[in-house]
C-alpha positions as CSV (number, residue, x, y, z in Angstrom):
1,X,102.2,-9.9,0.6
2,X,99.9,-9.2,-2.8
3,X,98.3,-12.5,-1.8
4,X,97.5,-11.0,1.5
5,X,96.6,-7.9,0.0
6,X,93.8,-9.1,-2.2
7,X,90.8,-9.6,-0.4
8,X,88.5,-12.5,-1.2
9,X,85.4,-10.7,-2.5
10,X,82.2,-12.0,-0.7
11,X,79.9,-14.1,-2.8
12,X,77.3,-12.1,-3.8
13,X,73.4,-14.1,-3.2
14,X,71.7,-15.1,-6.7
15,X,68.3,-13.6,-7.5
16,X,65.7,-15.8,-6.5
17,X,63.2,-16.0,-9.2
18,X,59.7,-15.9,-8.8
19,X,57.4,-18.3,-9.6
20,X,55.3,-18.6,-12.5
21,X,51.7,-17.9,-11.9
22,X,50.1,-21.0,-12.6
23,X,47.7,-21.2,-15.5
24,X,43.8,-20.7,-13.5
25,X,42.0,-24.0,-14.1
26,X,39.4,-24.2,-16.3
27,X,36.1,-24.7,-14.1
28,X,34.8,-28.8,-14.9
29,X,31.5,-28.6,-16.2
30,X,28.9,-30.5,-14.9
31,X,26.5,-32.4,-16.2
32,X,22.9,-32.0,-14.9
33,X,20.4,-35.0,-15.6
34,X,17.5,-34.1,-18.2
35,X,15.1,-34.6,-15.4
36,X,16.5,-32.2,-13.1
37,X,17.3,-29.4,-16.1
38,X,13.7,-29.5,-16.9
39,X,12.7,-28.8,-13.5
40,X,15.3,-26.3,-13.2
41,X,13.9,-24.8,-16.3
42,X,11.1,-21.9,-15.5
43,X,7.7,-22.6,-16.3
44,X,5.7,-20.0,-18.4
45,X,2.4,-19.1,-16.3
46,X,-0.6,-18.4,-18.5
47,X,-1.9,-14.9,-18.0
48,X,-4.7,-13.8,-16.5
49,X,-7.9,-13.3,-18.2
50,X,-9.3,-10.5,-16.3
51,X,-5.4,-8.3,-17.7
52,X,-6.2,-6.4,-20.9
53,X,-5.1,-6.5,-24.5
54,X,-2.2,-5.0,-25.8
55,X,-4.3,-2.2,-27.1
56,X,-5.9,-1.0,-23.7
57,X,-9.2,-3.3,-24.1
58,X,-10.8,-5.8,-21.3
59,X,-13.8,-7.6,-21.7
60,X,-17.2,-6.4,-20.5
61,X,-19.3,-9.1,-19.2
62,X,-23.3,-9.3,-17.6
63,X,-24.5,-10.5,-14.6
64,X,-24.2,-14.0,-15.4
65,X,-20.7,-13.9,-16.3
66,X,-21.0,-14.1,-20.5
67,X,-18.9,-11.7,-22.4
68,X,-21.4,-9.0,-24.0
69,X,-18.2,-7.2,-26.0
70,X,-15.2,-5.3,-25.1
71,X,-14.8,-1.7,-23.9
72,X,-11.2,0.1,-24.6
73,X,-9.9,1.8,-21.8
74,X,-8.5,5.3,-22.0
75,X,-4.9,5.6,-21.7
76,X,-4.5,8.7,-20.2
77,X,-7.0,7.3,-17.0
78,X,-5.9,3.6,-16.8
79,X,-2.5,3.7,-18.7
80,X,-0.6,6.0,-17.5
81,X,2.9,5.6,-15.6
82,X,2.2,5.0,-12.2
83,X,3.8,7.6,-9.5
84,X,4.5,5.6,-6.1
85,X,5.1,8.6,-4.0
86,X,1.8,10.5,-5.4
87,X,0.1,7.2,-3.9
88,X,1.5,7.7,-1.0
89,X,0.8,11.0,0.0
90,X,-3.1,10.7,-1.2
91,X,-3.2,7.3,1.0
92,X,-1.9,9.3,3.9
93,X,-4.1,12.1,3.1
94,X,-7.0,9.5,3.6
95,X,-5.9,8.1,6.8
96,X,-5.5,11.4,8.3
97,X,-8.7,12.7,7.5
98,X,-10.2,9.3,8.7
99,X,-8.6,10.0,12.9
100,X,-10.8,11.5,15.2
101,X,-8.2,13.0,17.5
102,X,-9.9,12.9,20.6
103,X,-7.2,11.8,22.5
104,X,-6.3,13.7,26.1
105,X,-5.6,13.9,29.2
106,X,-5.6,16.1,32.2
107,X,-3.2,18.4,33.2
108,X,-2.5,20.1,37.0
109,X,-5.6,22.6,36.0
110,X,-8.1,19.8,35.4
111,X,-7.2,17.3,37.5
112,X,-9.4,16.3,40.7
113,X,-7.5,17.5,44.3
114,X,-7.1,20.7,46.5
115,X,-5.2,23.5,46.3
116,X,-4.3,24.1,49.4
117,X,-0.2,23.6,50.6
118,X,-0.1,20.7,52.1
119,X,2.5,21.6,54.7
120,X,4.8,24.6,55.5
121,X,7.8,25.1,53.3
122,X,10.2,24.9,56.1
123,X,11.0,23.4,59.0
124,X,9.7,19.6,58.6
125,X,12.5,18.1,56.8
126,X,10.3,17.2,53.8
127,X,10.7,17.8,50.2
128,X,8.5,21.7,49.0
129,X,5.4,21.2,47.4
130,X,2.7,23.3,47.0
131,X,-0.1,21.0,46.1
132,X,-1.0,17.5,46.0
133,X,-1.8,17.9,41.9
134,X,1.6,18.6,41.0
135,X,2.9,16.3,38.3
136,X,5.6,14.9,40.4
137,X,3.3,13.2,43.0
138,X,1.0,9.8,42.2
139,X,-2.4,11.0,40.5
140,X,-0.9,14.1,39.3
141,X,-1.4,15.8,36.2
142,X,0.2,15.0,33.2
143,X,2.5,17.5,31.8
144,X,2.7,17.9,27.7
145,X,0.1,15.0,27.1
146,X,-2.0,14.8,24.2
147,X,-4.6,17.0,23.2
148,X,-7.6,16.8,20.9
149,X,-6.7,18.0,17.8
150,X,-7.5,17.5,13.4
151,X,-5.1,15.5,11.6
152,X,-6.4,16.2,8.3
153,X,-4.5,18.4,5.9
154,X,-5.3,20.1,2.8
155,X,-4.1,18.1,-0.6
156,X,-4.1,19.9,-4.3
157,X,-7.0,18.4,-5.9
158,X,-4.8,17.8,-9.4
159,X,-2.5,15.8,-7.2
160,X,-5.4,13.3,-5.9
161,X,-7.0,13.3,-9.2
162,X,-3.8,12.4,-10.6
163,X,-3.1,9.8,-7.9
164,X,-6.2,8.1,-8.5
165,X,-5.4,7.7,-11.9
166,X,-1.9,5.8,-11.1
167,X,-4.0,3.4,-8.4
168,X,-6.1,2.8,-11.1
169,X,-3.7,2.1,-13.9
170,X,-1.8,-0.1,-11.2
171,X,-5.0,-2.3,-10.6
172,X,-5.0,-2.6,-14.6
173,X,-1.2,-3.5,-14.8
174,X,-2.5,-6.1,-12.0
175,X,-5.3,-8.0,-13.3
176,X,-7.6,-6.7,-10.7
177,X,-9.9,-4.4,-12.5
178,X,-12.8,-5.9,-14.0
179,X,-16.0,-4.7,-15.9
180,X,-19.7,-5.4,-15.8
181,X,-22.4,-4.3,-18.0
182,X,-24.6,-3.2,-14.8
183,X,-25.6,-4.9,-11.2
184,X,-29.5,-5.4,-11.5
185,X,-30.4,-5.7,-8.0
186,X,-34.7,-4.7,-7.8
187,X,-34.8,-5.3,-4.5
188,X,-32.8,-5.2,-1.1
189,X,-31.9,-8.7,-0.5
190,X,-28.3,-9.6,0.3
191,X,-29.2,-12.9,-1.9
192,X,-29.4,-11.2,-5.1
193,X,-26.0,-9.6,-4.7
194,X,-24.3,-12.3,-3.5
195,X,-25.6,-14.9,-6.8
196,X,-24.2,-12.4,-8.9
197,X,-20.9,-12.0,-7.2
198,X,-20.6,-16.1,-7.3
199,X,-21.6,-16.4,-11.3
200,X,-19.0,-13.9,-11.5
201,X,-16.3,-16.4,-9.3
202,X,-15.3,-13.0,-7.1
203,X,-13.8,-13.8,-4.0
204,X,-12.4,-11.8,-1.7
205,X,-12.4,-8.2,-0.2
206,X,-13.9,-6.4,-3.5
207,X,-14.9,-3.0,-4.4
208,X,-18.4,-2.2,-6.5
209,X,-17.9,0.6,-8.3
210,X,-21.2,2.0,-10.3
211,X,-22.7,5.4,-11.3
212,X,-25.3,6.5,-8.9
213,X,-25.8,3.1,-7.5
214,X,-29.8,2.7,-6.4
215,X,-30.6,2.1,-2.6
216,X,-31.6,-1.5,-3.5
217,X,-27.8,-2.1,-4.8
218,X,-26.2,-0.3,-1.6
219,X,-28.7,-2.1,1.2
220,X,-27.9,-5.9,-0.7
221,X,-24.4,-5.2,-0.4
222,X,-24.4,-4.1,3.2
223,X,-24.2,-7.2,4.7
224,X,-22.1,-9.0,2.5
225,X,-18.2,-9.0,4.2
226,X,-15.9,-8.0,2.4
227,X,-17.8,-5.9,0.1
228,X,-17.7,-1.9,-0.4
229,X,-20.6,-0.3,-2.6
230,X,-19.0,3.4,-3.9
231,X,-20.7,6.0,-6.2
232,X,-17.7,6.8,-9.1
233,X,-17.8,10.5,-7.8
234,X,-16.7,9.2,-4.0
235,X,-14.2,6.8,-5.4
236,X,-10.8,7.1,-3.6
237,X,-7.3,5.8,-4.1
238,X,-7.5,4.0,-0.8
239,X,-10.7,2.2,-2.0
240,X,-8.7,1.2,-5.5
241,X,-5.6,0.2,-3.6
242,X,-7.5,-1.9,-0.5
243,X,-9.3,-4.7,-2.4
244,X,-8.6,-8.3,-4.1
245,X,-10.6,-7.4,-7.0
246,X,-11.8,-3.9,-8.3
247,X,-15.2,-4.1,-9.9
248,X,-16.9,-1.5,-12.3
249,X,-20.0,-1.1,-14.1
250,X,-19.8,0.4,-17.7
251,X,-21.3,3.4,-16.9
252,X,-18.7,4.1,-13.8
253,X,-15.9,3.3,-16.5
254,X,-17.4,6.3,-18.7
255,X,-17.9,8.7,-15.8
256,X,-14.6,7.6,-14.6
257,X,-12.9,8.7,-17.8
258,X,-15.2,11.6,-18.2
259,X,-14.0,12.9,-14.7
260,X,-10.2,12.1,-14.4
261,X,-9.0,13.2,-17.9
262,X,-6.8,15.8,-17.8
C-alpha cells in the first residue's frame, strides 16, 4: 500500500544551455598591389596662380601679361566670411528689378463681343447666360489672369553693400578675381580688346571691371561675346557671381575698397 501510495515524481526537463557567442572573426586583410595603391592614392593638384597669398596679396600684371608687382587686398572687402543667404536675396533683388511685368490679359470688361442677352432666360430649355463674354463660354474673358505689375522691391543698401563684399571675397576664395594695371584701348576697335584679353589667356564669359572706363574701352568691348564692360560704382553681385573670370584694373580695386569698407 506505501508502494502505491508514493507517487513516482515526474522527471523534471534539464535547462538547456545556451550557446556561446562565437568569437567575431577578425576581418582578413587584403593586400592591394603597389600599382593599384598608388592610383588609389589622391593626387595633390597644384594651385592656381591667379588665388592669392596667404597674406591677402595677388599679383598685378599689364597688358601684356608680365607681372608689374603685387597689390594686397583688403580684408574687410575681399576677406571676409561669405553669407550665402545675403547672396541670395541681393541676386533676387537683381532679377526682380530686371522683369518688365507687362504680362495680361483681358477680362469680360475688355474683351471684344456684345452685350446683349442672347436668349430669354426661360422657356428654351438652354443653360442662362447673359452674354456671350462670360468666362464660361469659348473666347471669353479670363477671370483672375495676370496683370501688369513692378516686381522690384526695396533692399537696405548695407545689406547689398555687404553682399557684394561676400560675392567678392567668394571669387577670391575661387581663383577667379584677377588684376590689371589698366586696359589701354585709344581707340574703338574690338581688335585691340580682344589682343589684350588673349596675352592675358582669358577665356570665357568675363567681367571688365575699371574706374570710369573711357568710351573707346566700352565700344571695343561691345562686340566681343561674352564680355561685360562695368564702371566700379555700377558693379553688382549678379555681375561678380555670373562670370568665368572677374577682371579689375588697379584703380577699380582702390575705389572698390574705398567704397565697400564698412
Amino acid at each position: 500500500m506505501a508502494e502505491k501510495q508514493k507517487k513516482a515524481s515526474p522527471a523534471r526537463p534539464k535547462a538547456r544551455s545556451r550557446p556561446k557567442a562565437r568569437a567575431a572573426a577578425k576581418p582578413k586583410a587584403v593586400r592591394i598591389p603597389k600599382a593599384k595603391a598608388a592610383a588609389r592614392a589622391p593626387v595633390a593638384k597644384a594651385p592656381r596662380a591667379s588665388v592669392p597669398s596667404p597674406s591677402g596679396a595677388v599679383e598685378v600684371v599689364n597688358p601684356k601679361n608680365e607681372r608689374v608687382g603685387e597689390l594686397s587686398l583688403s580684408p574687410a572687402v575681399f576677406g571676409v566670411k561669405v553669407n550665402e543667404h545675403l547672396i541670395y536675396e541681393a541676386v533676387k533683388h537683381y532679377r526682380a528689378g530686371a522683369r518688365r511685368g507687362t504680362h495680361m490679359t483681358k477680362n469680360r470688361a475688355l474683351v471684344s463681343g456684345s452685350g446683349r442677352k442672347p436668349w430669354r432666360q426661360k422657356g428654351t430649355g438652354r443653360a442662362r447666360v447673359g452674354e456671350i463674354r462670360t468666362p464660361l463660354w469659348r473666347h471669353g474673358g479670363t477671370v483672375f489672369g495676370p496683370v501688369p505689375r513692378d516686381y522690384s522691391f526695396d533692399m537696405p543698401r548695407k545689406a547689398r553693400a555687404s553682399a557684394l563684399r561676400s560675392a567678392l571675397s567668394q571669387r577670391v576664395q575661387e581663383g577667379a578675381l584677377r588684376v590689371v594695371e589698366s586696359f589701354p584701348v585709344e581707340a574703338p576697335k574690338t581688335r585691340l580688346l580682344k589682343g589684350i584679353l588673349d596675352q592675358l589667356g582669358i577665356a570665357g564669359k568675363t567681367v571688365l571691371v575699371d574706374h570710369q572706363p573711357t568710351s573707346e574701352l566700352v565700344l571695343s568691348g561691345r562686340n566681343i561675346p561674352g564680355l561685360k564692360v562695368v564702371d566700379d560704382s555700377h558693379l553688382t553681385v549678379y555681375d561678380v557671381l555670373d562670370c568665368v573670370t572677374l577682371l579689375l584694373s588697379q584703380a577699380a580695386v582702390g575705389r572698390l575698397e574705398e567704397r565697400l569698407t564698412p
